[in-house]
C-alpha positions as CSV (number, residue, x, y, z in Angstrom):
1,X,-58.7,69.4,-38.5
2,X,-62.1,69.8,-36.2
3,X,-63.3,73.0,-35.0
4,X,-63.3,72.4,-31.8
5,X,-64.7,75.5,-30.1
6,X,-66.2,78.8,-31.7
7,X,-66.2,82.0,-30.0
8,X,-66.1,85.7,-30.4
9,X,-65.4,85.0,-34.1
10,X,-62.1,82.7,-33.4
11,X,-61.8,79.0,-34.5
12,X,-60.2,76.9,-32.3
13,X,-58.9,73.5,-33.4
14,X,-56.7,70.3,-33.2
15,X,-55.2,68.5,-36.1
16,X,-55.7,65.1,-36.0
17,X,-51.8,64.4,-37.4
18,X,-50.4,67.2,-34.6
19,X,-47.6,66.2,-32.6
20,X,-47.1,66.5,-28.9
21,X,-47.4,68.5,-26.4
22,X,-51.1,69.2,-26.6
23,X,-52.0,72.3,-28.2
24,X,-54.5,74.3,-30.0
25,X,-54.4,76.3,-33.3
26,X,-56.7,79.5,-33.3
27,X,-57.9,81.4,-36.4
28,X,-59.2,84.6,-37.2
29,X,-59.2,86.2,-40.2
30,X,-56.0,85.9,-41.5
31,X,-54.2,85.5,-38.8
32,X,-53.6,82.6,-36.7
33,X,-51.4,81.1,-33.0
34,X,-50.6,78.2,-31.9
35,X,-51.2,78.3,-28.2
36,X,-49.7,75.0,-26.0
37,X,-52.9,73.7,-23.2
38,X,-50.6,73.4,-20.2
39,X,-51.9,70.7,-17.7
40,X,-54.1,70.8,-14.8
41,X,-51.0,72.3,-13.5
42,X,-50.2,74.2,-15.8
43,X,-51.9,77.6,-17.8
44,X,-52.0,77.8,-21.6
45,X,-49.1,79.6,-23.1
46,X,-48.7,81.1,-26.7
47,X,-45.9,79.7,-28.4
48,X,-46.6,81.1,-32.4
49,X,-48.2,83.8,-33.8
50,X,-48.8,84.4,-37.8
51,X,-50.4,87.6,-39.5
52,X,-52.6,88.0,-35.7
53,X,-52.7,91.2,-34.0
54,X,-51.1,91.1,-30.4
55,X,-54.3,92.4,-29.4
56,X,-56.2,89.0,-31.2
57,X,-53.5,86.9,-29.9
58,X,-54.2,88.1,-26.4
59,X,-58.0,87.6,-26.6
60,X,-57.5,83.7,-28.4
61,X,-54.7,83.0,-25.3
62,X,-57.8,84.5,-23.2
63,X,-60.4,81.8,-24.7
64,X,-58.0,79.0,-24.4
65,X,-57.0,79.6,-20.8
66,X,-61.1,80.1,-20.1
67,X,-61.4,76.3,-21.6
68,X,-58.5,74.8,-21.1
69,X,-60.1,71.5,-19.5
70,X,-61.9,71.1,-22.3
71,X,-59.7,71.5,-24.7
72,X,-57.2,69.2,-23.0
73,X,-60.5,66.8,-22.8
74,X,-60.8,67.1,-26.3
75,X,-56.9,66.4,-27.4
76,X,-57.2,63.4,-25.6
77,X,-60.5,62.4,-27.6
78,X,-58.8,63.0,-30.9
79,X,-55.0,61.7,-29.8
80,X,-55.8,59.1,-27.3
């Protein structure tokens, strides 16, 4: 389970054993959501939240949509 990108004191990151469609899990503090990446076509959407405030959820939903192509660059690295 790789961090894959740090910032504002989230974690994001991809399982290696995750199942399709391509998304991210985001931590901090206690909390975590699963956000799915969209496509090229498509923005990031949240799809789970557990023990996150709406207002963290927002922010981490914020990151992923800001890096989208590379997190769906680095799904690909890990998934093939």
């Amino acid at each position: 389970m790789p961090t894959v990108l740090r910032k504002d004191g989230f974690a994001v990151r991809i399982y290696f054993n995750d199942h399709l469609p391509p998304h991210v899990h985001v931590f901090k503090g206690g909390g975590q959501v699963r956000i799915s990446l969209g496509s090229e076509a498509e923005e990031p959407e949240l799809v789970q939240i557990e023990g996150m405030s709406d207002k963290d959820a927002a922010k981490a939903l914020a990151i992923v949509i800001e890096h989208q192509l590379e997190l769906l660059k680095k799904w690909e690295e890990i998934h093939g």
